[in-house]
C-alpha positions as CSV (number, residue, x, y, z in Angstrom):
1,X,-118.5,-160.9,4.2
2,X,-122.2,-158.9,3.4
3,X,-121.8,-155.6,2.7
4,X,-124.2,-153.4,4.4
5,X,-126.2,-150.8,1.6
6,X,-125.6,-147.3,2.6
7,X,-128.7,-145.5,3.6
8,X,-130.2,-142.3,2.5
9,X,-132.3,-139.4,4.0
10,X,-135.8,-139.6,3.5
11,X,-137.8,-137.3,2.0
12,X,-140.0,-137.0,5.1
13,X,-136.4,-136.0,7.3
14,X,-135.4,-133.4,4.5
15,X,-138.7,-131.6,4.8
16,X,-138.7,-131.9,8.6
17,X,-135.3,-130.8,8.7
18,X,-136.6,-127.7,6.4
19,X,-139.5,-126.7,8.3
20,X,-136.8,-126.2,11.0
21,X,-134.7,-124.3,9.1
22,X,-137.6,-122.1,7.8
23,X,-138.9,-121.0,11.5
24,X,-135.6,-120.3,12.2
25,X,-134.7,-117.9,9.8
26,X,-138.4,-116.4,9.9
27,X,-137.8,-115.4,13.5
28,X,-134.5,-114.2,12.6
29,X,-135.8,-111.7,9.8
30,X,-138.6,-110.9,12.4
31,X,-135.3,-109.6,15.1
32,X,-134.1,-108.0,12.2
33,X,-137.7,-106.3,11.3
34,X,-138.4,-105.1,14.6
35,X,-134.9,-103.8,15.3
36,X,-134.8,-101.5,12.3
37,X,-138.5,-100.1,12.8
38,X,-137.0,-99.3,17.0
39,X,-133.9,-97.6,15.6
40,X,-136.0,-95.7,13.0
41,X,-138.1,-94.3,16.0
42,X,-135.5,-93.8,18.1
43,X,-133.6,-91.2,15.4
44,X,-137.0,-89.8,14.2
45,X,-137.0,-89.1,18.5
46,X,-133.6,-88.1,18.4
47,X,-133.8,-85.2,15.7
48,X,-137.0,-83.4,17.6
49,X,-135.1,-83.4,20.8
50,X,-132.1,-81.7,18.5
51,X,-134.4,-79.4,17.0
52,X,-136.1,-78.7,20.6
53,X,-132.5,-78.1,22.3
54,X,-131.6,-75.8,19.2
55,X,-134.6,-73.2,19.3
56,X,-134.9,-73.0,23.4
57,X,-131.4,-72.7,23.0
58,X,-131.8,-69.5,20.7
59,X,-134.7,-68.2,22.7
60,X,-132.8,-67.9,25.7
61,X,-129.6,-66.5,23.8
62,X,-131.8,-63.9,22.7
63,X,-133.1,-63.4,26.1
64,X,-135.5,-60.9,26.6
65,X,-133.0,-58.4,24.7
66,X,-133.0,-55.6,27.4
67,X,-136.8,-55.7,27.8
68,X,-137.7,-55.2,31.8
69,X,-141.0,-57.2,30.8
70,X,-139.5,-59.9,28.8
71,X,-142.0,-59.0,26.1
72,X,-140.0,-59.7,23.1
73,X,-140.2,-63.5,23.5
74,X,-143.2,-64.5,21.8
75,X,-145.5,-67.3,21.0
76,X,-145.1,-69.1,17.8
77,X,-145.2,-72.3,15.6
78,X,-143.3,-72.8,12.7
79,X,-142.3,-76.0,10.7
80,X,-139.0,-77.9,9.7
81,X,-138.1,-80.5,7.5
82,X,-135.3,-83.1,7.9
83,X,-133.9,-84.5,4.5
84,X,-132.8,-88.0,4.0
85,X,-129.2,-86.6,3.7
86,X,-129.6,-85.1,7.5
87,X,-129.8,-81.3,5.8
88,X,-132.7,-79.3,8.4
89,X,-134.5,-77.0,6.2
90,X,-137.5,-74.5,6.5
91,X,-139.2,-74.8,3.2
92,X,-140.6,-78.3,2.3
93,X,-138.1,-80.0,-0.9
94,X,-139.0,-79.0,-4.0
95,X,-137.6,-81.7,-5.9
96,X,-139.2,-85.3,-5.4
97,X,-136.9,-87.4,-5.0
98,X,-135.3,-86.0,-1.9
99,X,-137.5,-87.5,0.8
100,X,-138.0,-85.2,4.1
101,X,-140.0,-85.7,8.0
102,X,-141.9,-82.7,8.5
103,X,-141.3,-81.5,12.3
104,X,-143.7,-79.0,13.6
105,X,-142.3,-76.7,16.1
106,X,-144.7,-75.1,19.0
107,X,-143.1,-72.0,21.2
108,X,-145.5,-71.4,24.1
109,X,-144.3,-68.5,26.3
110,X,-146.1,-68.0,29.8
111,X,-145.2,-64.1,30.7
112,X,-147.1,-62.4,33.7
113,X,-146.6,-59.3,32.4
114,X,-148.0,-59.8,29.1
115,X,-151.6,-60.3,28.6
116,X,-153.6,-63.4,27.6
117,X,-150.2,-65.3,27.6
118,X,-150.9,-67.4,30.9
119,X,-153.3,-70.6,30.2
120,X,-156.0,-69.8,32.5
121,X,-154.0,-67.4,34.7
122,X,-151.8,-69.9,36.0
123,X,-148.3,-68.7,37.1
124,X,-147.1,-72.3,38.2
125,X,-144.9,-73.4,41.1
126,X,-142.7,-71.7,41.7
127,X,-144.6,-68.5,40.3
128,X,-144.0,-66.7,37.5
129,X,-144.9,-63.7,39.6
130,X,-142.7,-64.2,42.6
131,X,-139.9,-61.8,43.3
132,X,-136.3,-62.1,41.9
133,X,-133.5,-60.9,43.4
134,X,-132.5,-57.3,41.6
135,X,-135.4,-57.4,39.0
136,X,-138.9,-56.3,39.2
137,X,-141.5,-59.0,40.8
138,X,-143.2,-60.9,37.9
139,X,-140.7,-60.9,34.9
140,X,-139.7,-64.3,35.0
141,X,-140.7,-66.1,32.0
142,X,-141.6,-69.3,31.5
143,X,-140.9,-71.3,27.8
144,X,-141.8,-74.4,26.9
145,X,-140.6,-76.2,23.4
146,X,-142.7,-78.5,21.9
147,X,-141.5,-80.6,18.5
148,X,-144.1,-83.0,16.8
149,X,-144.1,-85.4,14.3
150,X,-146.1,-87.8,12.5
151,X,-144.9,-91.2,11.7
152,X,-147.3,-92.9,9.0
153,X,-147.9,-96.5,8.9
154,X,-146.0,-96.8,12.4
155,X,-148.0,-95.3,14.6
156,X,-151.4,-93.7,14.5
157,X,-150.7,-90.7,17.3
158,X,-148.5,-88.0,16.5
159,X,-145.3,-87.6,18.5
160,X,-143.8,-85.1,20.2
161,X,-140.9,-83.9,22.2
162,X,-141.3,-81.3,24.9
163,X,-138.6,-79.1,26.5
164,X,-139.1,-76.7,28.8
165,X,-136.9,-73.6,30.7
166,X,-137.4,-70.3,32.5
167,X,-136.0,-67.1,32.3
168,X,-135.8,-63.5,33.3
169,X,-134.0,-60.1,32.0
């Protein structure tokens, strides 16, 4: 009886069988790549929208505070910083190895009964200026939230997250 030798794998299979392997696994660390970077933007995204809800939601708590003009809510734009741990702070970290986003925050109220506070005199639709039932015509308030953010090496643009609400004394 012959005995038949037992044959190998090339070379030329092992390397082809590699080069397989190797795209494989590249597009698999690309999935993994692009999913982190989406997730990343989709917190960063996440937090402004926090931040937005929490600062309208204090404007209108405060209200217009017994005002019959609604004059005590006021334009401003201040900036907050979100720590690696989740901490929101108003001061930039001192220390250096605590790595924070800086999130600018924009308040723009639009009152008819304050001056210069309107872009362009617009009152929008419905207007600022129409009547309300038991209040004075012209003291509803319009305030809009705006929360930006730069993400560096990402995107170019900055981002931003804009909320927006009305209300009256």
């Amino acid at each position: 009886m012959k005995q038949r030798a037992s044959r190998g794998v090339t070379l030329l299979e092992v390397m082809a069988t590699m080069a397989v392997m190797l795209v494989g696994v590249a597009a698999a660390m690309t999935v993994v790549s692009q999913t982190t970077r989406s997730n990343r933007r989709t917190l960063t995204a996440n937090q402004a929208q926090i931040i937005a809800e929490q600062t309208l939601e204090n404007i209108l708590q405060v209200g217009c505070q017994g005002s019959p003009t609604c004059e005590v809510a006021t334009n401003s734009t201040f900036d907050v910083y979100q720590t690696s741990e989740g901490f929101l702070r108003n001061t930039p970290p001192t220390d250096a190895n605590v790595i924070a986003r800086k999130y600018t925050v924009n308040v723009d109220v639009d009152n008819s009964k304050a001056p210069g506070t309107l872009e362009d005199g617009k009152v929008g639709e419905p207007a600022l200026t129409r009547g309300l039932v038991g209040a004075t015509a012209g003291t509803l308030v319009n305030v809009r939230v705006s929360v930006s953010w730069d993400e560096p090496g990402i995107r170019s643009d900055r981002q931003m997250v804009v909320l927006q609400s009305r209300m009256a004394p």
